[in-house]
C-alpha positions in Angstrom: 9.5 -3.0 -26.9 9.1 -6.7 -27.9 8.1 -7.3 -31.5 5.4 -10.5 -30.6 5.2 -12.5 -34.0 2.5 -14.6 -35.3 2.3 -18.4 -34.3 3.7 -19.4 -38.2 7.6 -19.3 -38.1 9.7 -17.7 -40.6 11.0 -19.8 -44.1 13.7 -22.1 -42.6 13.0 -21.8 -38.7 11.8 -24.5 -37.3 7.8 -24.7 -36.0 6.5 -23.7 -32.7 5.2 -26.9 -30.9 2.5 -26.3 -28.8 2.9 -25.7 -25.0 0.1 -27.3 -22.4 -1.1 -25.0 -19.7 -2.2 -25.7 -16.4 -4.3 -22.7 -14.8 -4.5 -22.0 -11.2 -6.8 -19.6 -9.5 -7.1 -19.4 -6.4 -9.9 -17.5 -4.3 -9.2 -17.2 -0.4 -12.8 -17.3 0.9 -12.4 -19.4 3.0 -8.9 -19.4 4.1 -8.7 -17.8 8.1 -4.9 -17.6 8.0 -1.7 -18.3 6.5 -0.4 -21.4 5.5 2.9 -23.0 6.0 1.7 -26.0 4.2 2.4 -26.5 0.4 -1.2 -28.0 -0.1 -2.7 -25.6 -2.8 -3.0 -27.0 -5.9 -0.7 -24.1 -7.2 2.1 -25.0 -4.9 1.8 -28.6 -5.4 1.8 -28.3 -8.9 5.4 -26.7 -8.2 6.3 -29.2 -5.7 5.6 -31.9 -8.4 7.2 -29.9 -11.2 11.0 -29.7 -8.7 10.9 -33.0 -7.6 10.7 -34.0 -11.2 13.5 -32.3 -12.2 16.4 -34.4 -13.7 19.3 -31.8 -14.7 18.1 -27.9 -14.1 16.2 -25.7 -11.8 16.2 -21.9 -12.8 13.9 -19.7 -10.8 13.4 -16.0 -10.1 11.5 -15.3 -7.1 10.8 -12.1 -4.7 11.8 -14.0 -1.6 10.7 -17.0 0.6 8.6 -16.7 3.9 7.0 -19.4 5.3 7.6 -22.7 2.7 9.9 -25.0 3.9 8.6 -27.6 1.6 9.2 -25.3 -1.3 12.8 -25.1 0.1 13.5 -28.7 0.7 12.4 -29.6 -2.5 15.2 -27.8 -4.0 17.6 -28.8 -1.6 16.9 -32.3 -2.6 17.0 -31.7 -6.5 20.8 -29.9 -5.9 21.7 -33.2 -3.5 20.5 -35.1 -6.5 22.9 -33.4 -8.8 20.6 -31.4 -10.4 21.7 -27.6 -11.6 20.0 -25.3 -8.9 20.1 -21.6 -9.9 18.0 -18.5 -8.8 18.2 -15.1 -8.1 16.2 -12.8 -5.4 15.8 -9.3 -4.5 17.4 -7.5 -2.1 17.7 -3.7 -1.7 20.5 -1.2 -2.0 21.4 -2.4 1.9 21.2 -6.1 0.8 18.1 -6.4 2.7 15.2 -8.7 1.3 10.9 -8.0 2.4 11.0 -11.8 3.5 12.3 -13.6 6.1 12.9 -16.6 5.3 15.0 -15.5 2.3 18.4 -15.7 4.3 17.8 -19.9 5.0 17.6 -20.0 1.0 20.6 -18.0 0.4 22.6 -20.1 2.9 21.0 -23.6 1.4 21.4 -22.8 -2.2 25.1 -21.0 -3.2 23.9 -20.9 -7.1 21.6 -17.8 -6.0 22.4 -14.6 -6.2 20.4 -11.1 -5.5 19.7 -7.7 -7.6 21.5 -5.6 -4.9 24.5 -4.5 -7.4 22.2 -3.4 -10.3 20.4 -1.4 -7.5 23.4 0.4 -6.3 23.9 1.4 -9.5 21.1 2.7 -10.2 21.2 5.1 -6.9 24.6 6.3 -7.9 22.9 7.8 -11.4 20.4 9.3 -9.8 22.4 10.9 -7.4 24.5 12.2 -10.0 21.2 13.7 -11.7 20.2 17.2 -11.2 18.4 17.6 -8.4 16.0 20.4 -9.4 12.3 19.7 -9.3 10.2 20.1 -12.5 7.2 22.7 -12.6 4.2 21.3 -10.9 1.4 20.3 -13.8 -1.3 19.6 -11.3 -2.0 20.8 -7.5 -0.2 19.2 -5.0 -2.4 17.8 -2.3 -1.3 19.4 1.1 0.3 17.9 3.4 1.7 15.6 0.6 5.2 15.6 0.0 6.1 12.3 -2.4 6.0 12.5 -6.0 3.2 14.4 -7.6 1.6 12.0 -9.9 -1.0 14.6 -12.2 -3.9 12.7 -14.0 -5.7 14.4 -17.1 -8.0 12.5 -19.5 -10.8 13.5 -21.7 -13.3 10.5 -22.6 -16.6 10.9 -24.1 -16.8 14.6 -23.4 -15.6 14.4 -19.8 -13.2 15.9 -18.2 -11.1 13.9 -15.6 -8.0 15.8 -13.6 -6.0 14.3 -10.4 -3.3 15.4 -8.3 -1.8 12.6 -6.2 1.2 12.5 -4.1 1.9 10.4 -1.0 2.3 12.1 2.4 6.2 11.5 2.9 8.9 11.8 0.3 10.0 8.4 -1.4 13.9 7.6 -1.3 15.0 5.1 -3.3 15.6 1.6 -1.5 15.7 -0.5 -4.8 13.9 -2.0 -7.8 12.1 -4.9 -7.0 12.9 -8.2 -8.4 9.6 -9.2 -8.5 8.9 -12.3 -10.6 8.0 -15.3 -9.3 8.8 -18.3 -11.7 10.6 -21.7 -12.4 11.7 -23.0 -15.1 12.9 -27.1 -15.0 14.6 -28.6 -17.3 13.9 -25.9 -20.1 10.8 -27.7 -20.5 8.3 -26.5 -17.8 7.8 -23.3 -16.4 5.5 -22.3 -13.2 4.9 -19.0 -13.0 2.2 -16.2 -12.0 1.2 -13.7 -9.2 2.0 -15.8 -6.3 5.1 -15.2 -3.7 6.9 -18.5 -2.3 5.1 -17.4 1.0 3.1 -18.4 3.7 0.1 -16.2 2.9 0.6 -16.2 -1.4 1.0 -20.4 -2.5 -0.5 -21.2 1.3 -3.5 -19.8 -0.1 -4.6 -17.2 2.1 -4.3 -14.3 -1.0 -5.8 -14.9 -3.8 -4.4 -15.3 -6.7 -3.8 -16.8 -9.9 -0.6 -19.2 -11.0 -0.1 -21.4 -14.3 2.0 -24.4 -14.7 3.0 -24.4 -18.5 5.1 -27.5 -20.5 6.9 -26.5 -24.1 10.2 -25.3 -24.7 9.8 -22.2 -26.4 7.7 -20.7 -23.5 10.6 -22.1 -21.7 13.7 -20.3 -24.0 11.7 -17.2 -23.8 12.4 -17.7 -19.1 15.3 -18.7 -19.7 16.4 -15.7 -22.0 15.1 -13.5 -19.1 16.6 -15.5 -16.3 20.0 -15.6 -18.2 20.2 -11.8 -18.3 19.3 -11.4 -14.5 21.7 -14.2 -13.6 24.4 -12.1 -15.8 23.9 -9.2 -13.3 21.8 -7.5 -15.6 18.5 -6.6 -14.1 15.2 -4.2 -13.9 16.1 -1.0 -16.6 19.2 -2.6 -17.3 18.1 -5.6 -19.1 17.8 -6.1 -23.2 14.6 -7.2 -24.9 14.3 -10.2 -27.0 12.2 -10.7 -29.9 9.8 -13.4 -29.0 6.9 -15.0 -31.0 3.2 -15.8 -29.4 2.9 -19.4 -28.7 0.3 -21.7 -29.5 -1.4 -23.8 -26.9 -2.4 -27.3 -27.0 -5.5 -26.4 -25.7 -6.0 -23.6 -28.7 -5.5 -20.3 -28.8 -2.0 -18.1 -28.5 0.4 -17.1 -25.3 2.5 -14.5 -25.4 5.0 -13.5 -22.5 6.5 -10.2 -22.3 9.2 -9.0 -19.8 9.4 -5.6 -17.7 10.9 -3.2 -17.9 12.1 -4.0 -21.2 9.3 -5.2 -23.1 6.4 -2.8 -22.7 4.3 -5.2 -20.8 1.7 -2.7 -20.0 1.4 -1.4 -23.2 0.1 -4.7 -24.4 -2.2 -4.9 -21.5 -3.5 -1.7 -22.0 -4.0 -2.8 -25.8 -5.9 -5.8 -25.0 -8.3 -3.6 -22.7 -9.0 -1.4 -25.6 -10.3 -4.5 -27.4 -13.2 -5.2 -25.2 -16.4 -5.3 -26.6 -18.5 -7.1 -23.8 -16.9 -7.6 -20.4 -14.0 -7.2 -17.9 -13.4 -9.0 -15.1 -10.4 -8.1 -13.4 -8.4 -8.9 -10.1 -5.9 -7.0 -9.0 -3.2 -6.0 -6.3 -2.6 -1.9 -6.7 -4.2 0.1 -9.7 -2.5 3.4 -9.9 -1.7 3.2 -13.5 -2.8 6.0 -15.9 -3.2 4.3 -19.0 -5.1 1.1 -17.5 -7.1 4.0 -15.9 -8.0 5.7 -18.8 -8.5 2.4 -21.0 -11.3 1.2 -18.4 -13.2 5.1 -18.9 -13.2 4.5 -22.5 -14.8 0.9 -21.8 -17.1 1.8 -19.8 -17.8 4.8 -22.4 -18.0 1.7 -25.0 -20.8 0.3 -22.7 -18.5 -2.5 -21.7 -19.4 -4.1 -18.4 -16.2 -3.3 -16.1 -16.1 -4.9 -12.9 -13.0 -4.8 -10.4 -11.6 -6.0 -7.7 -9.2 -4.2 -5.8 -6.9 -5.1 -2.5 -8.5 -2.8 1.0 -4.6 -1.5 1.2 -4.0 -0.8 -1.8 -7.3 1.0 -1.8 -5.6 3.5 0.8 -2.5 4.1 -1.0 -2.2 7.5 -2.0 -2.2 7.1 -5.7 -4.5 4.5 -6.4 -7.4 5.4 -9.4 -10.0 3.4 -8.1 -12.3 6.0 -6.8 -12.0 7.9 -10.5 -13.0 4.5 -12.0 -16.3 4.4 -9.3 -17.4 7.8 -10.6 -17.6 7.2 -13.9 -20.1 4.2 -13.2 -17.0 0.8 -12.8 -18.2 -1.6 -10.7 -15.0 -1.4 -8.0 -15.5 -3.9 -5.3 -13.1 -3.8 -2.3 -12.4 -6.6 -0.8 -12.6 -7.4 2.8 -10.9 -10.8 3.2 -8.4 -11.7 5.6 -6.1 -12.1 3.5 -5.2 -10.0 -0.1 -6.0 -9.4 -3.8 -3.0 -10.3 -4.5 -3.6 -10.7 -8.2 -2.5 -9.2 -11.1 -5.6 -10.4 -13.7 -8.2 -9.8 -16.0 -10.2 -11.8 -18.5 -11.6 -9.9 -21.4 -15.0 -10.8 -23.7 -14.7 -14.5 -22.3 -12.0 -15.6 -24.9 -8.7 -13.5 -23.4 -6.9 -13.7 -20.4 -4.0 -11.4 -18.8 -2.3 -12.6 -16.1 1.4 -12.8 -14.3 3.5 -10.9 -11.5 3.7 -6.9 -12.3 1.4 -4.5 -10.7 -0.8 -2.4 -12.7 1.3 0.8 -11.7 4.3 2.7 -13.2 6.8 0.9 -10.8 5.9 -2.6 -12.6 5.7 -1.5 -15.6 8.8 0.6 -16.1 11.4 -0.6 -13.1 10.4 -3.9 -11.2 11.9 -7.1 -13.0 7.8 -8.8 -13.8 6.5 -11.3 -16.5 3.3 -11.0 -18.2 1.3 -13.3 -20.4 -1.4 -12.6 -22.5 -3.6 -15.7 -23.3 -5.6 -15.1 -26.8 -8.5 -17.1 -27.7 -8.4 -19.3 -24.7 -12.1 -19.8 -23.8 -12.2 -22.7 -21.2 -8.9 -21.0 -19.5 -11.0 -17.8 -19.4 -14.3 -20.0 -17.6 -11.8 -21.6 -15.0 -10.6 -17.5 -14.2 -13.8 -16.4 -14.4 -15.6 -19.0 -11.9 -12.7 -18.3 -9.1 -13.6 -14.3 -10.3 -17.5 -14.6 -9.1 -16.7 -16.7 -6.4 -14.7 -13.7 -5.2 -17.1 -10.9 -6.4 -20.4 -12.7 -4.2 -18.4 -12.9 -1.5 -17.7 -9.4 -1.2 -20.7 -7.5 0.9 -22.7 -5.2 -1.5 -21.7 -2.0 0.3 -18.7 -2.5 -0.5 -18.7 -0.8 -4.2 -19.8 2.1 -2.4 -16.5 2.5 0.1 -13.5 0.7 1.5 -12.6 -1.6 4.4 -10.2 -1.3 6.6 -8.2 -3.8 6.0 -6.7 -4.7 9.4 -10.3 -4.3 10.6 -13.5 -6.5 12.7 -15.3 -5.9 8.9 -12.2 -7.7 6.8 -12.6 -11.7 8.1 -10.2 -13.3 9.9 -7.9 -10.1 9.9 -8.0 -9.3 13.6 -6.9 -12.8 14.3 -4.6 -14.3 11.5 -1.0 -13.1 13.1 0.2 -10.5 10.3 -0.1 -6.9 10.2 -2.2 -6.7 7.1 -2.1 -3.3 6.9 1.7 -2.8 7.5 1.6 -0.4 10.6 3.7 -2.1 12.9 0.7 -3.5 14.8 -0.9 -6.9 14.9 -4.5 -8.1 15.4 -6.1 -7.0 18.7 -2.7 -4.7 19.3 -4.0 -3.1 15.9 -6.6 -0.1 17.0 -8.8 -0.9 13.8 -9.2 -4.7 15.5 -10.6 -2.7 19.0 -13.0 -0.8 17.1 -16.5 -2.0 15.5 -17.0 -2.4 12.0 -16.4 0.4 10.2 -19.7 1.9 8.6 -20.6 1.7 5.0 -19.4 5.1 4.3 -20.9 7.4 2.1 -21.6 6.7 -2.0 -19.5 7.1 -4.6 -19.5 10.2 -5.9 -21.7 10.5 -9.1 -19.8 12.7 -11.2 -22.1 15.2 -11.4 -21.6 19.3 -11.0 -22.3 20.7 -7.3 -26.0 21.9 -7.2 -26.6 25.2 -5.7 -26.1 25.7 -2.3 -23.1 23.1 -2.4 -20.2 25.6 -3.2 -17.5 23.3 -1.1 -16.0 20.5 -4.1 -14.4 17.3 -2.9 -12.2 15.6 -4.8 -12.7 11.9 -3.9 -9.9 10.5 -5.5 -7.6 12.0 -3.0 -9.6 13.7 -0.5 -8.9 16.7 -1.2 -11.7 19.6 -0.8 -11.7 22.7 -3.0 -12.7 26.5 -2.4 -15.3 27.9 -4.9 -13.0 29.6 -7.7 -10.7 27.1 -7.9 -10.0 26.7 -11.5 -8.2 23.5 -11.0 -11.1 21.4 -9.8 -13.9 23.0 -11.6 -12.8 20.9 -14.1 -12.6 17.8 -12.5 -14.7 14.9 -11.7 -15.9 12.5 -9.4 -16.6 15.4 -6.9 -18.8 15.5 -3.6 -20.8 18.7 -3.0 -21.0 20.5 0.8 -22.8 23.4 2.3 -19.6 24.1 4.8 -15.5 23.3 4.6 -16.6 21.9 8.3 -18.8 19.6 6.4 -16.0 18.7 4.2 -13.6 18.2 7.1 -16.0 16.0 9.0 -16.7 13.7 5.7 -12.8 13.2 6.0 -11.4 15.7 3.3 -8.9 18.2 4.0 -7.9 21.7 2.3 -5.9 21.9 -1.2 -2.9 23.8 -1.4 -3.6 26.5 -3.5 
């Protein structure tokens, strides 16, 4: 893990100057489709920052969809004579998620791709043992991915999960998933937003910053170095880097995944909360950011959350647990995604960058993360974008989940993408034929079955559970039925014991 310093420097080193930040957030509300137009004020913050560049681009993105401008822009800087160098992702077959990525490749011969380091990796696993470790939790039936098994105690209670997704996971790749520039060593742009149609065209929301110092810079640079080097994802070194102080006051700090414990520090920084959390985010499947917002909500910290509609169907997501233990989750039901990975903290810190809040970002995909301390007005800029986004979002739905290819999620049915990735767009989509989907039923409370209810649900995975089961009569958020036909109807299906 990175050792992060204190601003002073050490007896002889040289001082830290400040670095100016620039923060974007960017709530979708209003957005009805993707945009192939670089008119956010993210992406023309970026656009500025390359066509100002007089003798270096670096830049580590996912892939390009949709951003011609973006493109251009470097295309001109290289014609100009300026250094253009970047790497991608693409998996173990060289493929990459977006499709533009090939016209980048072919413009721009100083890129390269993470395809080697993921071959590599593939050929050590397949050289591992193949035999399965004994089950700690029950496997959901039907469920044959990796069994993910939850267990926390806070504030007396109990809290258990088996998760696993339906079909097994082969390995494709780690994911080369940052998304920042650095020009000139001087300024970086960086943050949760893809070179894409639908991320900087504004129809996700997110949040982006457009920072100016050099040693914010060296630390992007020491990354980018590494990756351009070959070296990527759990193959990478970690540096020792200071925090940085801001112009503007207070600290930032950037730390690196895999390498640098990224999540640790998030999770850290949770744990610190004495009033509020606001956070926006992409997937929440992480344990520990699970079990640090229990114990702040234990604390009597207000939690509120905002989560993506598909990532609030993937298999291993812990927002349901969170909703039983009295978090305010909020789904949203946009057109367009959470695509965030955010969360401001007592007003004064912020967290922000590319990785996920699950296990993939935190120990695998190539991410950057910085932690903002004592940044008040940066925290009221995130924060206004935050309640414009939590208003927005229709009361009933902290109580379940939209569909999110569906008539109750905006302009979903009609923006052109498959939002919910099953092959099937807008009104070919059967969600877009079908009326809004009801409210659903509460979240569950947490609370034993009464008498008379001997059926146990396990919300978190819709799983229901026989009376006797020793597993689940230790775990909460449960619902309560009369009947296993009951449970079936309310959507839950049998465990596997």
């Amino acid at each position: 893990m990175a050792l992060v310093l204190g601003v002073s420097s050490s007896a002889g080193a040289p001082a830290l100057l400040p670095v100016q930040l620039q923060l974007f957030p960017h709530a979708p509300i209003a957005a009805s489709k993707p945009n192939e137009k670089c008119d956010t004020p993210m992406c023309l913050s970026l656009l500025q920052a390359l066509d100002g560049a007089r003798s270096q681009i670096d830049f580590a993105i996912y892939g390009l969809r949709g951003q011609d401008e973006v493109l251009t822009a470097l295309v001109r800087a290289q014609k100009r004579g300026v250094r253009v160098r970047g790497v991608v992702d693409a998996d173990v077959d060289g493929k990459n998620y977006y499709a533009d990525t090939p016209k980048l490749l072919q413009a721009l011969p100083g890129v390269r791709t993470d395809q080697a380091a993921d071959r590599r990796t593939l050929a050590r696993q397949q050289e591992q043992d193949g035999g399965k470790a004994k089950a700690k939790c029950v496997r959901p039936e039907g469920h044959e991915g990796p069994l993910s098994c939850y267990r926390a105690t806070v504030g007396g209670v109990r809290y258990e999960l088996g998760q696993a997704s339906e079909e097994p996971i082969d390995f494709e790749g780690d994911i080369m998933h940052h998304k920042f520039f650095v020009v000139d060593r001087q300024i970086v742009w960086t943050g949760s937003a893809n070179i894409s149609d639908s991320d900087v065209g504004g129809y996700n929301a997110n949040v982006a910053a457009l920072l100016r110092g050099s040693a914010l810079a060296q630390a992007y640079m020491q990354e980018f170095e590494q990756m351009y080097a070959g070296r990527f994802h759990r193959e990478k070194k970690s540096q020792v880097r200071p925090a940085i102080p801001l112009v503007q006051g207070g600290t930032a700090t950037v730390l690196f995944s895999p390498q640098d414990g990224a999540m640790k520090a998030v999770v850290q920084t949770l744990n610190g909360a004495r009033q509020n959390i606001n956070i926006s985010v992409f997937y929440l499947t992480n344990k520990q950011i699970a079990t640090a917002l229990l114990e702040a909500r234990r604390r009597k910290v207000q939690v509120r959350l905002i989560l993506d509609a598909t990532a609030a169907r993937n298999e291993y997501t812990k927002h349901e647990l969170l909703r039983s233990a009295g978090v305010q989750v909020k789904v949203e039901n946009w057109g367009g995604k959470m695509h965030a990975k955010a969360a401001s903290v007592d007003g004064r810190h912020l967290i922000f960058g590319s990785m996920n809040w699950t296990s993939a970002g935190d120990l695998r995909n190539d991410e950057n993360t910085l932690i903002l301390r004592d940044v008040p007005q940066h925290v009221r800029t995130y924060d206004a974008a935050f309640e414009a986004m939590w208003r927005s979002i229709s009361d009933e739905w902290p109580k379940a989940n939209p569909r999110p290819e569906g008539t109750e999620s905006g302009y979903a049915c009609r923006d052109g993408i498959d939002n919910d990735y099953d092959g099937q767009v807008d009104g070919k989509d059967a969600d877009c034929r079908m009326p809004p989907a009801p409210s659903g039923r509460a979240a569950p409370q947490g609370m034993n079955c009464p008498p008379g209810f001997p059926i146990k649900g396990n919300a978190g995975s819709m799983i229901y559970h026989l009376p006797g089961g020793n597993f689940y009569a230790k775990t909460r958020p449960e619902d309560c039925f009369r009947t296993m036909q009951e449970a079936r109807q309310a959507g839950y299906r049998g465990s596997a014991r």
